[in-house]
N, C-alpha and C positions, 0 to 999 in steps of 0.2 A: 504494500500500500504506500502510494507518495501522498504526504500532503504539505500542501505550500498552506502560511502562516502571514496572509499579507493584511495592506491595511497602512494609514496615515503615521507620521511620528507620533511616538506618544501611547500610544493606542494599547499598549501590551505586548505586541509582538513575539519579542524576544521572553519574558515571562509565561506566556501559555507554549510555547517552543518547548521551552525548558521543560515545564512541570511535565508537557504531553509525551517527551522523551521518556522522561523517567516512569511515568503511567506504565507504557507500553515495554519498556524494559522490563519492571518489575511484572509485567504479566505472563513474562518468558520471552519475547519477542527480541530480536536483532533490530538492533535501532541506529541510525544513522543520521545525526542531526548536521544540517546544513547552516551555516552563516553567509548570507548571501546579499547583506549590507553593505554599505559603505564606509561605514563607523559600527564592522561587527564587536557585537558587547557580548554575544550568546555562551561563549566561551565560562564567564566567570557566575553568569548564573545557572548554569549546567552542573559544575562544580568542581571548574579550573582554579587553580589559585590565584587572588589578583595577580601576583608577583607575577607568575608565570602568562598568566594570561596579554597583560601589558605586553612582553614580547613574543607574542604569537604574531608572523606576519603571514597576510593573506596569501591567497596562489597570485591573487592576479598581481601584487605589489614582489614577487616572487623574480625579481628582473631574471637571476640562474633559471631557472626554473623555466620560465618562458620562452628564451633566449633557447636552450638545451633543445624544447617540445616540438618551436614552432619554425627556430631558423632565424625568428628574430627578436631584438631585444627592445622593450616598450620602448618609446619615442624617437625610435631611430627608423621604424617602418614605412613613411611617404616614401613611397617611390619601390619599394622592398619589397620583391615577394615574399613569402613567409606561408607556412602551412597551414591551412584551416581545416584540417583533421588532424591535428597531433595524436599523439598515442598518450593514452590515458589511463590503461588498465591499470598501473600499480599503485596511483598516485595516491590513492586510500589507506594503502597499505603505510606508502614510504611517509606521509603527510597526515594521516588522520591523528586526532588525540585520544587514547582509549581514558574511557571516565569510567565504567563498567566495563563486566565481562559481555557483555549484551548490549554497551551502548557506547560509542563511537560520536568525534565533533569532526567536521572538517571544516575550515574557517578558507572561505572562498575568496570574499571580498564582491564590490559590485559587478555584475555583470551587464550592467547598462551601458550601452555603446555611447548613447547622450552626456553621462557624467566622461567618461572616457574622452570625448571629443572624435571618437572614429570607432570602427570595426578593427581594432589594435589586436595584434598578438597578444593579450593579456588576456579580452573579450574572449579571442576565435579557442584561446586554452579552455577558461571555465566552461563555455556556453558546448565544447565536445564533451568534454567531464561530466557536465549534470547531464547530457543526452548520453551517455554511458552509464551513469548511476540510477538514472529514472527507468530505464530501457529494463535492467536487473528487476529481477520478481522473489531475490529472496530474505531481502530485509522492508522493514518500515523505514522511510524516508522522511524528514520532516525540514523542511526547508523555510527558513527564518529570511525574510522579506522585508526590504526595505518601502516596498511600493506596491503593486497591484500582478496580476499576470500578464499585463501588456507589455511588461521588463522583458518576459522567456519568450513573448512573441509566438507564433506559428511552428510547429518543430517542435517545442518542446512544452510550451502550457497543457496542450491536450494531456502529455505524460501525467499528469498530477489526476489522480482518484478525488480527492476534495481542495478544494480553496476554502480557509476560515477566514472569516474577512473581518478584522479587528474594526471595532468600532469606540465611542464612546457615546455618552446617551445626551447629544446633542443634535439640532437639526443638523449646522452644516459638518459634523461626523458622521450622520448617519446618508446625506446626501451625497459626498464622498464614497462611501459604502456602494450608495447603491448604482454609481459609476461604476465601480472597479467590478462590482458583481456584476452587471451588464457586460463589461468586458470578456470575464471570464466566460461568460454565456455563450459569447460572439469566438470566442476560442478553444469549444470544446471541451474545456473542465464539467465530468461531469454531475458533482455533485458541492454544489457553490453556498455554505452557512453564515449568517452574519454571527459573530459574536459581539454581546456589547459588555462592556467593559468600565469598571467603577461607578458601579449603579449603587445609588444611593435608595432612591423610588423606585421599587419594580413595579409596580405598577402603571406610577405614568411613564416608565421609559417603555413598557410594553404597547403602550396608546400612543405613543411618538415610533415606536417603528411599525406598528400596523398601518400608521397613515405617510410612514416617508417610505418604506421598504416594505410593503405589502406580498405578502404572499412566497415569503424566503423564509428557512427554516432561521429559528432564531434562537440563543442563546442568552440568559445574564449573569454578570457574574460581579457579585458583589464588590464597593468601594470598601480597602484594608487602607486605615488610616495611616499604620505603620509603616508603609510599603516603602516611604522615604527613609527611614529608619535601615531596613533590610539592606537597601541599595548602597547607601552610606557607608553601611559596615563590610559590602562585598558580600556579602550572602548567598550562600547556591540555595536554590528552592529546594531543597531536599532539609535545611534549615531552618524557613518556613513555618511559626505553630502550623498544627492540622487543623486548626480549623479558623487557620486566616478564610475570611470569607472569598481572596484569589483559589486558594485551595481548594475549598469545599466546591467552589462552582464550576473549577475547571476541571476537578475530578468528575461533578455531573454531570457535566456533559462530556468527558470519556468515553462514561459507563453507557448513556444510550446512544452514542453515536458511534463507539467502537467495542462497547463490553462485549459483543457476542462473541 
């Protein structure tokens, strides 16, 4: 199963990433969590150590790496051929970060050719890699998002089994939302859920997405006061009380979205 983790800054992202990692690991499962941000953080709420995590550098800021894959080294490409099918298979292996026996990070960095300024050797690396990891049918995929599916484009958004699409319980968050799920509609994803995120009112946040985002499966998960507290101290969500209300909610929706 892949599922991408997208949605506006701010939104949770990176935190229902994390917890869904660990969900699905502790369930038996082989888990594979993606950072696929600009400014990935996924790393230290996972339960990387700050220290270590600070110097995890992405594939794509990876100049060797690149250079090695593709023929050419970032910013030296105008005019450069360079391979847009590198070879990829190991890159899990030599590059991932084991956090469990069962659950694995690889810190990708962005894949957006628009933050990049072109279709770079940096791009043509990651965007063969995730069309190699997505392609695999024998782990769970969780792929932590800076933006929407319209990033992985054609080729490879369809790969993804669900889009959660991070929200917060406001109109222009939830109108935001209900673009990026349009998107994903328009590209194949076949199973598109809004999550909404630091709800304080479930129930008027329920009458604000019935009338912004009608007719989408929908999710809420409680506002934890502390959550700046956690983040401050570096916290892996495995740290987390159990019944922070991020916890409780993003476990329930797990349970009936994946418990079977």
């Amino acid at each position: 199963m892949k599922i991408l983790v997208a949605g506006k800054g701010g939104t949770g992202k990176t935190t229902v990433s994390a917890l869904l990692s660990h969900f699905f690991c502790s369930s038996g499962h082989d888990v594979l969590a993606l950072d696929t941000d600009s400014t990935p953080n996924l790393a230290m709420s996972i339960g990387v150590s700050p220290d270590i995590s600070k110097s995890i550098v992405p594939l794509v800021k990876n100049e060797d790496l690149v250079e090695e894959r593709t023929g050419a080294r970032p910013g030296e490409s105008w005019g450069v051929f360079f391979n847009l099918s590198p070879e990829v298979e190991d890159i899990v292996e030599k590059y991932g970060i084991k956090i469990k026996d069962k659950l694995s990070l690889l810190v990708v960095g962005s894949i957006d050719s628009a933050k990049q300024g072109c279709l770079c050797p940096a791009i043509a690396l990651a965007r063969s890699l995730l069309k190699h990891i997505l392609l695999k049918n024998d782990q769970i995929v969780i792929v932590d998002a800076e933006a929407g599916a319209e990033v992985f484009g054609r080729g490879l958004a369809e790969d993804f089994d669900y889009m959660l699409c991070m929200s917060e319980p406001t109109l222009r968050s939830l109108e935001i939302s209900k673009n990026l799920i349009r998107m994903a509609d328009e590209l194949g994803i076949r199973n598109n859920v809004l999550v909404v995120n630091k709800v304080v009112d479930e129930e008027r946040a329920i009458r604000l997405v019935k009338r912004v985002v009608p007719g989408v499966r929908s999710f809420f998960v409680g506002y934890d006061p502390e959550m700046s507290s956690y983040e401050e101290e570096g916290l892996s969500v495995e740290r987390y009380p159990k019944n922070s209300p991020v916890v409780v909610g993003v476990r329930r929706m797990f349970d009936l979205l994946f418990g079977r």
